[in-house]
C-alpha positions as CSV (number, residue, x, y, z in Angstrom):
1,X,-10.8,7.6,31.1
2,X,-9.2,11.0,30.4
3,X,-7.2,10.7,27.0
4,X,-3.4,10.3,28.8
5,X,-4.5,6.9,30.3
6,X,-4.8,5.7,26.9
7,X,-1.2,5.8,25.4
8,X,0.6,3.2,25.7
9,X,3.3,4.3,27.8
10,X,1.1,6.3,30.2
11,X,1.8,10.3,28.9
12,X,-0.5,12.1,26.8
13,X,1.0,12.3,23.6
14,X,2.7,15.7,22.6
15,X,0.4,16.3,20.1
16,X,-3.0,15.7,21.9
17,X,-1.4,17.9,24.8
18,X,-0.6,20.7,22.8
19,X,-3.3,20.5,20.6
20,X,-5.7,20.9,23.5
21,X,-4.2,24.5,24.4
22,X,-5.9,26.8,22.0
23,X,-2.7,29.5,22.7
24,X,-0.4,26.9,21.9
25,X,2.8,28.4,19.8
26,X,2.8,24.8,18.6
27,X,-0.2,24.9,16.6
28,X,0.5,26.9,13.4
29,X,-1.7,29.1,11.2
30,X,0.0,30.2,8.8
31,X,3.1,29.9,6.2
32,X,3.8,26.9,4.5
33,X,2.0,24.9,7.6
34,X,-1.9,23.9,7.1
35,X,-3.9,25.9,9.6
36,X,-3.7,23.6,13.3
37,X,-0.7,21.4,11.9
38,X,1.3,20.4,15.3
39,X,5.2,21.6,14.6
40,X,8.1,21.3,17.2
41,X,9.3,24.7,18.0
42,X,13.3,25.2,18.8
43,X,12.9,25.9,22.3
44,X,10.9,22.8,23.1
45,X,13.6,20.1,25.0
46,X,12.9,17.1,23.4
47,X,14.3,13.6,23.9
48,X,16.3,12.6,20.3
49,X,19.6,11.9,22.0
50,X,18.0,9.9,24.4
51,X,16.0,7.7,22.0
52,X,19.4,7.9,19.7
53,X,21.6,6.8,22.3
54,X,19.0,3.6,23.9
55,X,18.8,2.2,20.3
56,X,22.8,2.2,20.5
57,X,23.5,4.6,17.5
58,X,26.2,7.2,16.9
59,X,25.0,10.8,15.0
60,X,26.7,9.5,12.1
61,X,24.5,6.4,11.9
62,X,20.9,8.2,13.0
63,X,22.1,10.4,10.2
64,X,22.6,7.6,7.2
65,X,19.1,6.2,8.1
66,X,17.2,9.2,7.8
67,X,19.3,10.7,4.9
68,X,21.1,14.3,6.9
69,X,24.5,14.8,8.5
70,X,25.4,14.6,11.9
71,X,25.5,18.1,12.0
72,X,21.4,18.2,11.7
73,X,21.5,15.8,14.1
74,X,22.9,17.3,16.7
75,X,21.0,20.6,16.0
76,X,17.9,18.6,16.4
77,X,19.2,17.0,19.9
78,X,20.7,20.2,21.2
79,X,17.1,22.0,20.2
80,X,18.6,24.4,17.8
81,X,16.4,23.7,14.7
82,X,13.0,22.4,14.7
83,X,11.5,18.8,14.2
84,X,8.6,19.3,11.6
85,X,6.3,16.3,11.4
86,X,7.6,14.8,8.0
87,X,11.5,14.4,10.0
88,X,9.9,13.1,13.3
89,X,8.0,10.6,11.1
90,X,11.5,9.7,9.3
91,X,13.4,9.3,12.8
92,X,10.6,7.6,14.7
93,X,10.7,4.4,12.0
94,X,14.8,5.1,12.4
95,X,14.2,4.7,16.3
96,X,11.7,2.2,16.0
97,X,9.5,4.4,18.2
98,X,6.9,6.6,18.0
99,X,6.9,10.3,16.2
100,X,5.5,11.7,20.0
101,X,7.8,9.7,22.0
102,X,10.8,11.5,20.9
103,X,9.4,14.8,22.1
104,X,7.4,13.2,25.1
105,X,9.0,10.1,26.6
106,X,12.9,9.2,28.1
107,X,13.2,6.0,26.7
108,X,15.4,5.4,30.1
109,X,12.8,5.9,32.3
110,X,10.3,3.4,30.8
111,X,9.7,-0.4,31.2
112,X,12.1,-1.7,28.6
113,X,10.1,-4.9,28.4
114,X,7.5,-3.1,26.9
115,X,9.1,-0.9,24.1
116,X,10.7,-4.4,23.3
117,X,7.4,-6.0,22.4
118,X,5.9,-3.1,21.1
119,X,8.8,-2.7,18.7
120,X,8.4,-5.9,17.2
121,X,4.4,-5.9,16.6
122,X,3.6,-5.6,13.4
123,X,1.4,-2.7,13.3
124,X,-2.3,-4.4,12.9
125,X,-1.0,-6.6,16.1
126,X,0.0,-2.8,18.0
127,X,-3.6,-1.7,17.1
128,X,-4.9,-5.3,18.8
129,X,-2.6,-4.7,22.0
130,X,-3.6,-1.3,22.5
131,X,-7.7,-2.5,22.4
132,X,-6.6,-4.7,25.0
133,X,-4.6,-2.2,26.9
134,X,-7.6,-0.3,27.0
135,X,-10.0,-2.9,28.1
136,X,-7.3,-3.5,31.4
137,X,-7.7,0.2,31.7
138,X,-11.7,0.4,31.7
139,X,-12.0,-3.1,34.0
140,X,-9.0,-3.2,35.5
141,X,-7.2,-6.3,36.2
142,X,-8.6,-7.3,39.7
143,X,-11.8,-8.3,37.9
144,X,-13.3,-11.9,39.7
């Protein structure tokens, strides 16, 4: 199975996608990153707001949980600064998601059901649910 069958929600993750592309913008080689680090550029859309606004919170209060202002915030949302991997690690536990779902996946175009019980795995039952996700995908589930 090619690697985007295997996430969860169906998409290749950002990271795996990007990384792939060897002229990539996204894979950095020099300053302060460490040579093939995955950043966010400014100009990539992403889908914060989205994720921010299906988990019910206002700027203000995505802002108290991962210790900025509302101003960052929307800057992040409105793709005017960049989301390095230590902030989309900090909003990802704040949006109970995943880092590569905020730049990947609309939250509002998923099976709800699913994010649900994903959410509330703890994380060696999400490793046990995704070997079995993957054993539906390599037999399928019309198996006699």
């Amino acid at each position: 199975m090619p690697e985007a069958s295997l996430s969860l929600v169906g998409v290749m993750p950002h990271s795996l996608h990007t990384a792939n592309q060897k002229t990539s913008p996204l894979v950095c080689s020099g300053g302060n990153a460490r040579p093939g680090q995955i950043a966010h550029t400014a100009n990539m859309p992403n889908h914060l707001k989205a994720w921010r606004e299906f988990r019910s919170l206002s700027q203000d209060e995505l802002a108290a949980k991962v210790d900025t202002t509302k101003s960052v915030i929307s800057l992040w949302e409105n793709d005017k600064r960049s989301l390095s991997d230590k902030v989309l690690r900090r909003l990802a536990e704040a949006l109970e998601t995943q880092p590569g779902h905020i730049l990947d996946v609309d939250p509002n175009e998923l099976d709800n059901d699913i994010i649900d019980i994903w959410t509330r795995l703890s994380q060696t039952d999400r490793q046990q649910a995704a070997e079995i996700l993957k054993t539906f995908l390599k037999t399928g589930t019309n198996a006699a």
